[in-house]
N, C-alpha and C positions, 0 to 999 in steps of 0.2 A: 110309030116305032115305040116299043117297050123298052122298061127300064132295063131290062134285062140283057135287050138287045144293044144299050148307049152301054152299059157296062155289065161285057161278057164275064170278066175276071172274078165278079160276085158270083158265088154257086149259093143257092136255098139249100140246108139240107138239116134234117132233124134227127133227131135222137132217137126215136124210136117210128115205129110206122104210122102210128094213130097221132100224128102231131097236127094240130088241127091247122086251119088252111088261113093264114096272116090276115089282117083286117082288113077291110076294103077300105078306101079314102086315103090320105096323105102319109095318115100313123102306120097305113099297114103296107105302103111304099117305102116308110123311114124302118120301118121294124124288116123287111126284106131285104131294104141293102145293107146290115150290120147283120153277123155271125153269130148265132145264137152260144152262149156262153155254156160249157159244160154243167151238169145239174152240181157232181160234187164242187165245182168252185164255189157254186151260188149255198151249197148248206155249209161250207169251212167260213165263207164270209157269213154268213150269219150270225154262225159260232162264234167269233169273233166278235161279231157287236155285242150280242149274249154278254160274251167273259169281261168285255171291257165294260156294258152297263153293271154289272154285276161286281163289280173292279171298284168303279167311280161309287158305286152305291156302300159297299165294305168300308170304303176309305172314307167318306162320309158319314155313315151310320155305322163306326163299329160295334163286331160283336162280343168282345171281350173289353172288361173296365177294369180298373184298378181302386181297391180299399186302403186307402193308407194305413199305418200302423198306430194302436190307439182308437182310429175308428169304427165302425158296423154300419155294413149293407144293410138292406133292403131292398129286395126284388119283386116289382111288383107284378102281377100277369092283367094284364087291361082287359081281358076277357072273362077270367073267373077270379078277378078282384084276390089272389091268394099273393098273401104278404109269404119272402120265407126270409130269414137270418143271416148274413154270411157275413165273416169273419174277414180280416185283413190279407190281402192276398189277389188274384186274378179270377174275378168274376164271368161268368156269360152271361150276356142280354142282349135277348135275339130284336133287331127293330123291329120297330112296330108292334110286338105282341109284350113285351118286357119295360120296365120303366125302374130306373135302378136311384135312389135314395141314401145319401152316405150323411151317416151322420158323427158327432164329436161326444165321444165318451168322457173326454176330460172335463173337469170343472170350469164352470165359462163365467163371466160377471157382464150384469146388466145394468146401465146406469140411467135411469129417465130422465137426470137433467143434469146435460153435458156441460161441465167448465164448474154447476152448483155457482154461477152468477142470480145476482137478482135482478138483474135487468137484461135476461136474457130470455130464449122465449120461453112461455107455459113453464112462468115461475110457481113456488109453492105458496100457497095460504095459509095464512096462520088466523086465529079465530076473532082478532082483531079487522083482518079484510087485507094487511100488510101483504105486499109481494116479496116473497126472501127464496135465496140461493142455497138451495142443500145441496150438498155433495153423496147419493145413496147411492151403494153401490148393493145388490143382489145377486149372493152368489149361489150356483145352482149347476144341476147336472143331472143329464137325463137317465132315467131308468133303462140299464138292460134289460132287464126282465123283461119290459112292456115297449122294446123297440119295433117288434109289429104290429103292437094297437095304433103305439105314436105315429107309426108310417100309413096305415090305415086310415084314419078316424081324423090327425091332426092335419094343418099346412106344414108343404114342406118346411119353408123360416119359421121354425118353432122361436126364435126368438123375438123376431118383429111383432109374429100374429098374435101368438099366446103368452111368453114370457112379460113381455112388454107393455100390451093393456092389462094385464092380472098388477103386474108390479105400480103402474099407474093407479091404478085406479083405487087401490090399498093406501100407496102412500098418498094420495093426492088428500083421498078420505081423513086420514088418521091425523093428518096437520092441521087440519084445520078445527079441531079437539082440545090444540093447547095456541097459547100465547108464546110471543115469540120470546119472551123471558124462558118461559119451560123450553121452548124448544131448544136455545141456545145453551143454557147451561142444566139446569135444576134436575130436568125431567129426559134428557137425552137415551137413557139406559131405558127407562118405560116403554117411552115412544117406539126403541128398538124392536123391544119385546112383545110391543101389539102390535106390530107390523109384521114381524115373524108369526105372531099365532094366527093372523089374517089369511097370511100370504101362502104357508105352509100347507094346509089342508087345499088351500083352492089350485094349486099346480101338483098338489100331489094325485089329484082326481085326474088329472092330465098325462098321470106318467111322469114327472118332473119330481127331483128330490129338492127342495131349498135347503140348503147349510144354514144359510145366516143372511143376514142385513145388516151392514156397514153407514153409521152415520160421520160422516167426515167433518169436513166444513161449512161453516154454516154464512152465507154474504148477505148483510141486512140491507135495508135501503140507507142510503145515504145522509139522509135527514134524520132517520130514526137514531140509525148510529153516533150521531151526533150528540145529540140526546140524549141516548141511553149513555155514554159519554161523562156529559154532562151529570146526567142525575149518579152514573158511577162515581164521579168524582167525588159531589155533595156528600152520598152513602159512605164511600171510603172518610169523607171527614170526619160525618160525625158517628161512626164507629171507631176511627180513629180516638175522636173525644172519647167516646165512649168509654173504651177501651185504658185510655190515660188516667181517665176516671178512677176506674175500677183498679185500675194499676196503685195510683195514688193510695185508694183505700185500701187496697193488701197492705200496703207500705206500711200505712198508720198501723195496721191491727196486727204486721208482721216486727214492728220495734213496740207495741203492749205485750205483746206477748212473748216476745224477746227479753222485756224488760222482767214483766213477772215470772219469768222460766230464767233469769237469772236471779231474781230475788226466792225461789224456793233453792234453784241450786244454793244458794248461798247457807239459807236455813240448813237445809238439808246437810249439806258438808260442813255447818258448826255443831248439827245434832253431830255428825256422824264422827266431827274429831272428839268431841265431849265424851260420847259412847267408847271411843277406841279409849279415852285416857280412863275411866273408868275400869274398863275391862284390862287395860293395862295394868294399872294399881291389883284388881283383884287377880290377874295372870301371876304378878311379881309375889303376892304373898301366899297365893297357893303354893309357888312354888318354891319361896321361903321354908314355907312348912314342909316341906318334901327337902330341900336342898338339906338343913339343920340338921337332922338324924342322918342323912348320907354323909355327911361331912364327919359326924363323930363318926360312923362306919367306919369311912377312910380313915382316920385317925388310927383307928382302932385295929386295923386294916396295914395300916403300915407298920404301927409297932410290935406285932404279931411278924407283920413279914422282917423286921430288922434281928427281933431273937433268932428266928428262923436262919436267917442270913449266920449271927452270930454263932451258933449251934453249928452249920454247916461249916462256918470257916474253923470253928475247933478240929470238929470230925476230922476236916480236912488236912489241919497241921499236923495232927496224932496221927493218921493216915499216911500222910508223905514221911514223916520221923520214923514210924515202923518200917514204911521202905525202904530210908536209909539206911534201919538199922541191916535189915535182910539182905539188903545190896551187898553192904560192907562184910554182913558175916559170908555170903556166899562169893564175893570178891578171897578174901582171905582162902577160903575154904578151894574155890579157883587157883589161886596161887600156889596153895599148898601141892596141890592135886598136879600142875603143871612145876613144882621144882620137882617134885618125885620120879615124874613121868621123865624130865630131863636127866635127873642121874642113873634113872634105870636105863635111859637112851645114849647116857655119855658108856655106862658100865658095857652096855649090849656092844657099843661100838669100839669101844678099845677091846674086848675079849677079841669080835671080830677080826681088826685092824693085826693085832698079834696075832692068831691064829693065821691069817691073811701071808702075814708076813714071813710066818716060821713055813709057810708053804712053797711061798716064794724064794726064800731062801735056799731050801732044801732042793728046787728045781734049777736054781742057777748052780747050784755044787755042782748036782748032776750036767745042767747044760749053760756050759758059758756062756756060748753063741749067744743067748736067750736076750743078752744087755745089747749086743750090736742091733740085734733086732729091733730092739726097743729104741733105741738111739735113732734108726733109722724112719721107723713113723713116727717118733718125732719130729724129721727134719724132713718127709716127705713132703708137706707143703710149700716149704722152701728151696729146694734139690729136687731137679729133676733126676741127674742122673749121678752118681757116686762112682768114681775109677779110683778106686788106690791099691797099692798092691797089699797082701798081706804081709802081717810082721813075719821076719823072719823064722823067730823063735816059738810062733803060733800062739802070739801073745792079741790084744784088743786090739781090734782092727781101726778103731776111734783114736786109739794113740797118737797116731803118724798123721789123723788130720787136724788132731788140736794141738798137735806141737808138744805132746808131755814126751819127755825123757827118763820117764819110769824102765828103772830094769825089767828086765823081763820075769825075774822071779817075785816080782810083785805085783803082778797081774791077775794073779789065782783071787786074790783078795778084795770083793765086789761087794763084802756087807755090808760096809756103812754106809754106801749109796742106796743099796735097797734100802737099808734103815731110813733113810733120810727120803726115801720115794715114801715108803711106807706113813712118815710123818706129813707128810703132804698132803695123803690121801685121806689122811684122818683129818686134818685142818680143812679140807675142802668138803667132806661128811659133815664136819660142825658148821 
């Protein structure tokens, strides 16, 4: 019995016509009773492993990098060895064919002996054989310009491979040249400045700019420092002495010379009062001789000005006397001039006053009425209104208010009142 016949419900069947004929033995009895899978299932899973090796290898080997800011790439090509430049930003590097290098443009410091202990390792020499701790710090920074030689040509850790033996091997050199006297205090600024002129040229063949070389602290051994200590102390003494010494002997030659710088002062200011009285005496008689004739001047001078005075005050009382007299004659001569003037003004005004009057008279003949009238502005500020009847006899209507008991045939007769108005008016003209 066939397998085919233990299980009918298996069908063989291919994909196309040419499907070649299952294997003979076990595999090709295990390969006939499973289902041959469609071809596109068998290339979608492929695809699949494809995308996901391709997946896991991207996530692994990416192909874009990042240049931080401050820094510069370097891309290298491991096939035709070309360095190229790139800037801060998202780079591509393809794996395997690309090799990407970032480097720090900022200013970096190197230090060959960390803490600058001297009992620490690959201390410095000094030309004694001593082991001492400097503290050197070299600061430096790499060349843009020559960032694709440096990536080229150098180790990536520009600071371990090259920075690092170049700076050792300078300072290591240059200390052991001085004693450690120089090193510590004397010769510090030196030491700096041949270390830089060493150090400068040999990293700048490298692409590397050195700024400078920092000499910090300096840690001696123990026992030396003791020592040196010691003979500081001695030194400080007897420069101290020294120094008191020397102090001492300014002292002395600062109170001689004090003393003889007050002994010419002294000379000096009895020449100089002796000289002042001298030229005083001769100051005062020069000007004796000067003072003597100006003094008769003055003399001469005032009594000149007292006539002159005297002279003037004559002038002046015959002056003022002629004015009185001219006063007085033209006073007089005023007086005269004003009584004339007043009688020709008294004569003007009585012709007037008479003429005045004989007018006035002549009008009241003609018109009685003329006194009532008159009587009446005069009393208008007083009287507002006047009711009286008239006289019966057509005599003065003022009668019968002032109570006169004048006849009636003595009413015509009004001159001696104008006389006497007339008089008034003349006394009120003067």
């Amino acid at each position: 019995m066939t397998d085919h016949d233990k299980h009918p419900d298996i069908r063989l069947e291919s994909t196309s016509g040419d499907a070649p004929p299952p294997p003979p033995g076990r595999a090709g009895r295990l390969t006939a009773r499973l289902p041959r899978l469609p071809r596109v299932r068998v290339l979608s899973a492929t695809a699949c492993a494809v995308a996901a090796a391709a997946g896991w290898f991207l996530w692994t080997h990416p192909v874009l990098a990042s240049v931080p800011n401050g820094d510069v790439g370097v891309r290298m090509n491991r096939f035709s060895g070309e360095a190229v430049v790139l800037r801060a930003g998202s780079v591509f590097v393809l794996p395997g064919v690309h090799d990407l290098r970032i480097y720090d443009l900022h200013e970096q410091a190197y230090r060959p002996l960390e803490g600058g202990s001297a009992s620490g390792n690959a201390p410095f020499q000094s030309e004694e054989g001593l082991s001492i701790g400097i503290d050197v710090c070299a600061h430096y920074m790499l060349d843009a310009a020559r960032i694709a030689t440096i990536a080229r040509d150098l180790p990536a850790d520009v600071d371990a491979e090259v920075v690092g033996p170049a700076v050792r091997g300078v300072v290591y050199r240059v200390f052991t040249r001085y004693t450690v006297r120089e090193i510590y205090s004397t010769k510090r600024a030196e030491i700096q400045q041949v270390i830089e002129g060493e150090l400068r040229p040999k990293l700048a063949a490298s692409g590397i700019v050195l700024h400078d070389v920092q000499i910090g602290k300096v840690d001696l051994p123990p026992d030396y420092k003791r020592g040196m200590e010691a003979m500081l102390a001695e030194e400080l003494a007897s420069e101290k002495m020294r120094f008191t010494l020397e102090l001492k002997d300014k002292q002395v030659k600062e109170a001689a010379l004090e003393a003889e710088a007050d002994k010419v002062k002294r000379q000096k200011a009895a020449e100089a009062a002796g000289l002042e009285q001298v030229i005083a005496a001769k100051s005062q008689e020069e000007a004796m001789a000067h003072v003597l004739p100006f003094k008769e001047k003055q003399i001469k001078q005032r009594q000149l000005e007292a006539e002159a005075d005297k002279v003037s005050r004559i002038k002046t009382a015959e002056g003022a006397a002629d004015a009185r007299r001219i006063e007085a004659a033209g006073e007089a001569d005023s007086r005269n001039r004003l009584a004339d003037a007043e009688v020709y003004r008294l004569d003007k005004v009585g012709r007037s006053t008479s003429e005045q009057m004989a007018r006035e008279g002549a009008l009241i003949t003609r018109h009685p009425l003329l006194i009532q009238k008159t009587m009446a502005d005069k009393l208008s500020d007083k009287i507002q209104v006047i009711i009286a009847p008239p006289p019966a006899d057509g005599g003065f209507i003022g009668s019968a208010l002032l109570g006169s008991r004048t006849p009636a045939a003595a009413a015509p007769a009004p001159a001696p009142a104008a006389a006497n108005d007339a008089d008034a008016h003349q006394e009120a003209g003067q």
